[in-house]
PARO-328255 format. One record per residue (C-alpha): residue number from 1; x, y, z. Coordinates in steps of 0.5 Angstrom, whole numbers, plus 2048, in hexadecimal, padded with zeros to 3 digits. Each point is the difference from the previous one (the first is absolute). Example, Ala and Ser with C-alpha at 12.3 -4.5 7.8 and 13.67 -1.06 7.14 Angstrom:
<dokols>
+------+-----+-----+-----+
: resi :   u :   v :   w :
+------+-----+-----+-----+
:    1 : 819 : 7F7 : 810 :
:    2 : 802 : 807 : 7FE :
+------+-----+-----+-----+
</dokols>
This chain:
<dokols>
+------+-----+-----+-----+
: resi :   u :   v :   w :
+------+-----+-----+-----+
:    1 : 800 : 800 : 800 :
:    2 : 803 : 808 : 7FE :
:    3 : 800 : 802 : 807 :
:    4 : 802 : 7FA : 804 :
:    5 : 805 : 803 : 805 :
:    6 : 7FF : 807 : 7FF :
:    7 : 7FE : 803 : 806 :
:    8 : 7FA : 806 : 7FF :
:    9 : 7FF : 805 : 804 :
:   10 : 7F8 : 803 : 800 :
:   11 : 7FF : 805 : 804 :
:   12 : 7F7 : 800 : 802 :
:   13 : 800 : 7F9 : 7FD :
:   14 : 7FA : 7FE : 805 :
:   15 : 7FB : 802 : 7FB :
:   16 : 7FE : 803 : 7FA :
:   17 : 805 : 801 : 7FA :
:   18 : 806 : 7FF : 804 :
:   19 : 7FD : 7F9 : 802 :
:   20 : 7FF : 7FE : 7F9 :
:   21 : 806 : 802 : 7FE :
:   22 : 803 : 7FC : 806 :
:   23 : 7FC : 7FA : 7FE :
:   24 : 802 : 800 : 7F8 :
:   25 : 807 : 7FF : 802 :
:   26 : 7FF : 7FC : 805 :
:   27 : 7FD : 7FB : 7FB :
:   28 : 807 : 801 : 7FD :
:   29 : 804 : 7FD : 806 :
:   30 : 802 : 807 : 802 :
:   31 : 802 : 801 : 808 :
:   32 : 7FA : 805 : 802 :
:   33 : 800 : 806 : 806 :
:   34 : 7FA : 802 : 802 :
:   35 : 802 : 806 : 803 :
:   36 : 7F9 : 804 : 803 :
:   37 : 7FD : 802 : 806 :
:   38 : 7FA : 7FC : 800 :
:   39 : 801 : 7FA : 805 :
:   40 : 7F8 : 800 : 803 :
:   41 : 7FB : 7FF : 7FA :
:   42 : 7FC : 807 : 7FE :
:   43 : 7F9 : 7FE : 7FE :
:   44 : 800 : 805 : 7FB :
:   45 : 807 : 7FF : 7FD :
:   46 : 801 : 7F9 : 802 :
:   47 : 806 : 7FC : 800 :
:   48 : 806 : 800 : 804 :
:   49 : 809 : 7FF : 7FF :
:   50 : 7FE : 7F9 : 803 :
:   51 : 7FA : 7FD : 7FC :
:   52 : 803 : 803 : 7F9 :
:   53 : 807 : 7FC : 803 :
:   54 : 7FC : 7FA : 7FF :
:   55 : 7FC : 802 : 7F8 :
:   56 : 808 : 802 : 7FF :
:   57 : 802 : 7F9 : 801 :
:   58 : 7FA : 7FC : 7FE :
:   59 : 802 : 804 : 7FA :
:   60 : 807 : 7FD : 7FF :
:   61 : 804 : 804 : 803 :
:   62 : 803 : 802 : 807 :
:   63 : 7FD : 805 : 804 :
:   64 : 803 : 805 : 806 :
:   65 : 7FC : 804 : 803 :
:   66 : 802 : 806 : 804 :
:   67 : 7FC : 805 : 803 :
:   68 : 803 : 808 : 7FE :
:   69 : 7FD : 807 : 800 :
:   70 : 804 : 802 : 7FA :
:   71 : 7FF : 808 : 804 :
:   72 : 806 : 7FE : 805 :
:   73 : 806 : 7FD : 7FE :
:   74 : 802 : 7FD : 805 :
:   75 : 7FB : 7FB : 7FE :
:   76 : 802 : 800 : 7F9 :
:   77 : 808 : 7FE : 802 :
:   78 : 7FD : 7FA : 805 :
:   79 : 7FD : 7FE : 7FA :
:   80 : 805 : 800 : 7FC :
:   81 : 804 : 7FC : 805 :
:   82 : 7FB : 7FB : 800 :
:   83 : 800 : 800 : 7F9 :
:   84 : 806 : 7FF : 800 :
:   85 : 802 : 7FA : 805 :
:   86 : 7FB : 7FD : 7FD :
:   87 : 801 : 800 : 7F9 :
:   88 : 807 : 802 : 7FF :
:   89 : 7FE : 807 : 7FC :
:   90 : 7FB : 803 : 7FC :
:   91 : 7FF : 7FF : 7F9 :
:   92 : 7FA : 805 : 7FE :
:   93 : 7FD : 805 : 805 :
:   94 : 7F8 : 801 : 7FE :
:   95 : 7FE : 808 : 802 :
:   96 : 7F9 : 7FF : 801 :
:   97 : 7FD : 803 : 807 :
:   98 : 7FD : 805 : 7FF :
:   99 : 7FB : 806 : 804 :
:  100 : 7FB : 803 : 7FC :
:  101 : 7FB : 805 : 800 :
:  102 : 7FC : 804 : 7FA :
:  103 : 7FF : 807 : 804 :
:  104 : 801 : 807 : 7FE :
:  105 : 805 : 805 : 803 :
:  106 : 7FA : 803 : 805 :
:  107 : 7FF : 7F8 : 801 :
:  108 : 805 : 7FE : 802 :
:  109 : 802 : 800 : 807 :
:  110 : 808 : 800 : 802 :
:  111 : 7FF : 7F9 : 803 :
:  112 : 7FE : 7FE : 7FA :
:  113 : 806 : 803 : 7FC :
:  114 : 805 : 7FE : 804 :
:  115 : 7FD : 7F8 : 800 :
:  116 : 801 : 800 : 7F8 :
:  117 : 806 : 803 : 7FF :
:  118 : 803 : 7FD : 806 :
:  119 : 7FE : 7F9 : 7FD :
:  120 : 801 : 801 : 7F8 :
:  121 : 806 : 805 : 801 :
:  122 : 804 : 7FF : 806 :
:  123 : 7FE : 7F9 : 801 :
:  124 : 801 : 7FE : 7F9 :
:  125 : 807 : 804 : 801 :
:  126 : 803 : 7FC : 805 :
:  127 : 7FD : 7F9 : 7FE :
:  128 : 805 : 801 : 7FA :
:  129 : 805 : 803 : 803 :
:  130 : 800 : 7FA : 805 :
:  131 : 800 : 7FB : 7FB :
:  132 : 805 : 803 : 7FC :
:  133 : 806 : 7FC : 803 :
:  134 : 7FD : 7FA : 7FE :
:  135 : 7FE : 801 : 7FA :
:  136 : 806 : 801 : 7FD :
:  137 : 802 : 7FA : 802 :
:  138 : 7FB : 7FC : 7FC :
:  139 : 800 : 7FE : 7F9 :
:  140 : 7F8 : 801 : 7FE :
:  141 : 800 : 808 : 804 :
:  142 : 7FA : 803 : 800 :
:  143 : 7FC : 806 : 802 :
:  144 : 7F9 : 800 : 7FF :
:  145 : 7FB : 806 : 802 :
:  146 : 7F8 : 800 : 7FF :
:  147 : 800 : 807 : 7FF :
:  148 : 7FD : 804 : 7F8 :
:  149 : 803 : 803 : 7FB :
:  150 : 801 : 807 : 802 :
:  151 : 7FB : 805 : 7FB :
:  152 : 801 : 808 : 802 :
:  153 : 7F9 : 802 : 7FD :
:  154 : 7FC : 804 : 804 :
:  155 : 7FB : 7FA : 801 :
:  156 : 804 : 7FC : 803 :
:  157 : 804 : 804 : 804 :
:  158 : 7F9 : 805 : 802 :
:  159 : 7FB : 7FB : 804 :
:  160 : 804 : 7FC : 806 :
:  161 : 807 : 804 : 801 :
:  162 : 803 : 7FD : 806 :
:  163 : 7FE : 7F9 : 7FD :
:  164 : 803 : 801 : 7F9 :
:  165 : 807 : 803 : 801 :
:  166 : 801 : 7FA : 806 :
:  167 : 7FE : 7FB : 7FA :
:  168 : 805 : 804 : 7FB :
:  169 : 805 : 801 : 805 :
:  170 : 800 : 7F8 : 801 :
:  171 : 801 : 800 : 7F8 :
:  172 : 806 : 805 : 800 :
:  173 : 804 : 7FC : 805 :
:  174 : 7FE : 7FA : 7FB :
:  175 : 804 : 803 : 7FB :
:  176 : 804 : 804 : 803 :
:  177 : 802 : 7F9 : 803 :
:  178 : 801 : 7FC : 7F9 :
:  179 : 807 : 806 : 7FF :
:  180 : 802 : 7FF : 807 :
:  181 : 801 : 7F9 : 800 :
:  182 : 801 : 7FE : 7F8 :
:  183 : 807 : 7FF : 801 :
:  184 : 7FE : 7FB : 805 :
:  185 : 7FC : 7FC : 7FC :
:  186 : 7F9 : 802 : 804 :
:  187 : 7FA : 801 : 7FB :
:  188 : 7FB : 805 : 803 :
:  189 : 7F9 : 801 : 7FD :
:  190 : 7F9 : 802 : 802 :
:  191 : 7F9 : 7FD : 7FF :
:  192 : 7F9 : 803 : 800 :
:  193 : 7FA : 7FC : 7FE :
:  194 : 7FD : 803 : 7FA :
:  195 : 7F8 : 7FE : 803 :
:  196 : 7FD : 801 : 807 :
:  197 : 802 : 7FA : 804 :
:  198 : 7FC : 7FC : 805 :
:  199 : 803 : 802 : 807 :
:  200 : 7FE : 801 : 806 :
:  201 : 802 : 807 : 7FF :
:  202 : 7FB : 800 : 7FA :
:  203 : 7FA : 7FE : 804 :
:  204 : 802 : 803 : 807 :
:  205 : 803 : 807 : 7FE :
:  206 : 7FD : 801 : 7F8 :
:  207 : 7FB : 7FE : 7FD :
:  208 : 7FE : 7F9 : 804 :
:  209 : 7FB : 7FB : 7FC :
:  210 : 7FF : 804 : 7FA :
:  211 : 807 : 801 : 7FE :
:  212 : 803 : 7F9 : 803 :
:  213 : 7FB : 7FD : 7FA :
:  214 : 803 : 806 : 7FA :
:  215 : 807 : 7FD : 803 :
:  216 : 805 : 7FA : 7FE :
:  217 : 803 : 7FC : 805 :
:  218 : 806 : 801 : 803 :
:  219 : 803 : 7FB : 7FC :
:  220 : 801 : 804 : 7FB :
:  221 : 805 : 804 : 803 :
:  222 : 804 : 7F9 : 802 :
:  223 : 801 : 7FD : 7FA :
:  224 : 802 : 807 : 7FD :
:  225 : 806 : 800 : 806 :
:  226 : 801 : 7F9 : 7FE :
:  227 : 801 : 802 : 7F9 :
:  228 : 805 : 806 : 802 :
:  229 : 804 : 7FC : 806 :
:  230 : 801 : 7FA : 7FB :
:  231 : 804 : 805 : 7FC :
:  232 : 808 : 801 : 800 :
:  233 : 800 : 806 : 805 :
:  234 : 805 : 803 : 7FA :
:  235 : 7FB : 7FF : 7FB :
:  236 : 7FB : 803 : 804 :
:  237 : 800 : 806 : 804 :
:  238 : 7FF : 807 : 800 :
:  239 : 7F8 : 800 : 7FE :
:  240 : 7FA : 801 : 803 :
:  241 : 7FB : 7FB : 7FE :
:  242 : 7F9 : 7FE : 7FF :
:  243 : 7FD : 7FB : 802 :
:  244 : 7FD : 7FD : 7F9 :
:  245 : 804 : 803 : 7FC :
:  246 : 805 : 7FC : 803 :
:  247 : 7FD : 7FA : 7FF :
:  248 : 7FE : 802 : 7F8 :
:  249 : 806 : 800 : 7FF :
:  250 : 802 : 7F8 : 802 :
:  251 : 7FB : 7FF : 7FD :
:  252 : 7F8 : 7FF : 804 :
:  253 : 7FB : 802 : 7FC :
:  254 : 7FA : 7FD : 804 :
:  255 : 800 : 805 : 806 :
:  256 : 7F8 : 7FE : 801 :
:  257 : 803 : 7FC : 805 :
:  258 : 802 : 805 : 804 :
:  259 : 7FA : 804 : 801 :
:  260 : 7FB : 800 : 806 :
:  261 : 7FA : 7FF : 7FC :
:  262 : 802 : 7FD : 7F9 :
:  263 : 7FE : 804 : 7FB :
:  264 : 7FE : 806 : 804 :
:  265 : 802 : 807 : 7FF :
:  266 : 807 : 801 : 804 :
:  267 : 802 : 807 : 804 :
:  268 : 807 : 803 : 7FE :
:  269 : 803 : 800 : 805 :
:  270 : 803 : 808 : 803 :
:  271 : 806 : 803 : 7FC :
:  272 : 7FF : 7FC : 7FA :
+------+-----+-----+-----+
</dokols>
């Protein structure tokens, strides 16, 4: 299998896309980190690092789970050391926690603003700089980062500033991070999903059932990551990806699988 001995760091892998990414690649025999705060189950956001421990090795791979709060990097270095003694290394880091909120300025509150970019920006920072020493060493080094293209139009920049300049900022660091480390042999991308995706961020936060239904599914998202990791980090770095352009390109025409409801009207996601 591609991954086997590869030790992939995701971080929000409890759940969602991070889940699904983490499930695709522990079907190819990768080592997976599950790195996330949940270790008592939400009702409404379900899951836990233990129990998506267990879908990871039933699906093929091996699993650590770790409890972190990316906000604090005395957690990211533990977790890294973990990882570590574990495993050995690190191969491929998968950025995807992520705090979100859809407000205006006037309604976004400082404790919200700092939520989100102490998440996306900070913790997405210092998650990368700690595995840096790491992924040097690897053969198959990769930094993936769920976050979109960056668009200055007005449209995009207007209707949620503190959110957009968090998620563009974490898009800046993935490519500013394809120059840094080129010369060391490690890929730096980003991913965005071309549609809404069924999360529970979709249906708490957003839209709920209603545009769960106009959503694909989160696997999606993982077999776009599948396709960029799978790739040789000199061959691929330095883009910002999405997700189903990614996969026209190796080839998948049927994209009905993905949807919710099959034949339905999708909902394009923010900043495509």
């Amino acid at each position: 299998m591609l991954f086997t001995n590869k030790t992939i760091f995701i971080t929000g892998a409890s759940r969602g896309i991070g889940k699904a990414i983490a499930l695709r690649l522990a079907a190819e025999g990768a080592n997976i980190v599950i790195a996330a705060k949940s270790i008592v189950e939400n009702e409404k956001l379900g899951g836990t690092i233990y129990t998506a421990a267990k879908e990871m090795e039933a699906a093929g791979g091996q699993a650590l789970p770790v409890q972190m709060d990316i906000r604090f990097e005395e957690q990211i270095d533990n977790s890294v050391s973990q990882v570590v003694q574990a495993f050995g290394g690190i191969d491929i880091l998968v950025n995807n926690a992520s705090a979100i909120q859809l407000s205006n300025t006037e309604q976004t509150e400082a404790k919200r603003f700092y939520l989100m970019h102490d998440i996306n920006v900070r913790g997405t920072f210092m998650m990368t700089k700690a595995c840096i020493p790491y992924l040097k060493q690897s053969a198959h080094a990769h930094i993936l980062t769920l976050s979109p293209p960056i668009d200055l139009q007005p449209k995009w920049l207007g209707p949620y500033v503190a959110y957009t300049i968090s998620k563009y900022s974490m898009s800046m660091m993935a490519l500013g991070w394809a120059a840094e480390f080129k010369k060391y042999g490690i890929a730096s991308n980003a991913l965005w999903p071309t549609t809404t995706i069924d999360t529970a961020a979709v249906r708490n936060l957003l839209g709920g059932e209603q545009l769960a239904a106009m959503s694909r599914k989160p696997e999606i998202v993982a077999d776009a990551a599948f396709e960029i990791l799978s790739k040789s980090p000199a061959a691929c770095t330095g883009n910002t990806f999405l997700d189903e352009a990614v996969l026209r390109n190796a080839g998948i025409t049927d994209f009905d699988k993905y949807a919710v409801t099959p034949g339905g009207k999708l909902y394009p996601d923010l900043y495509v």
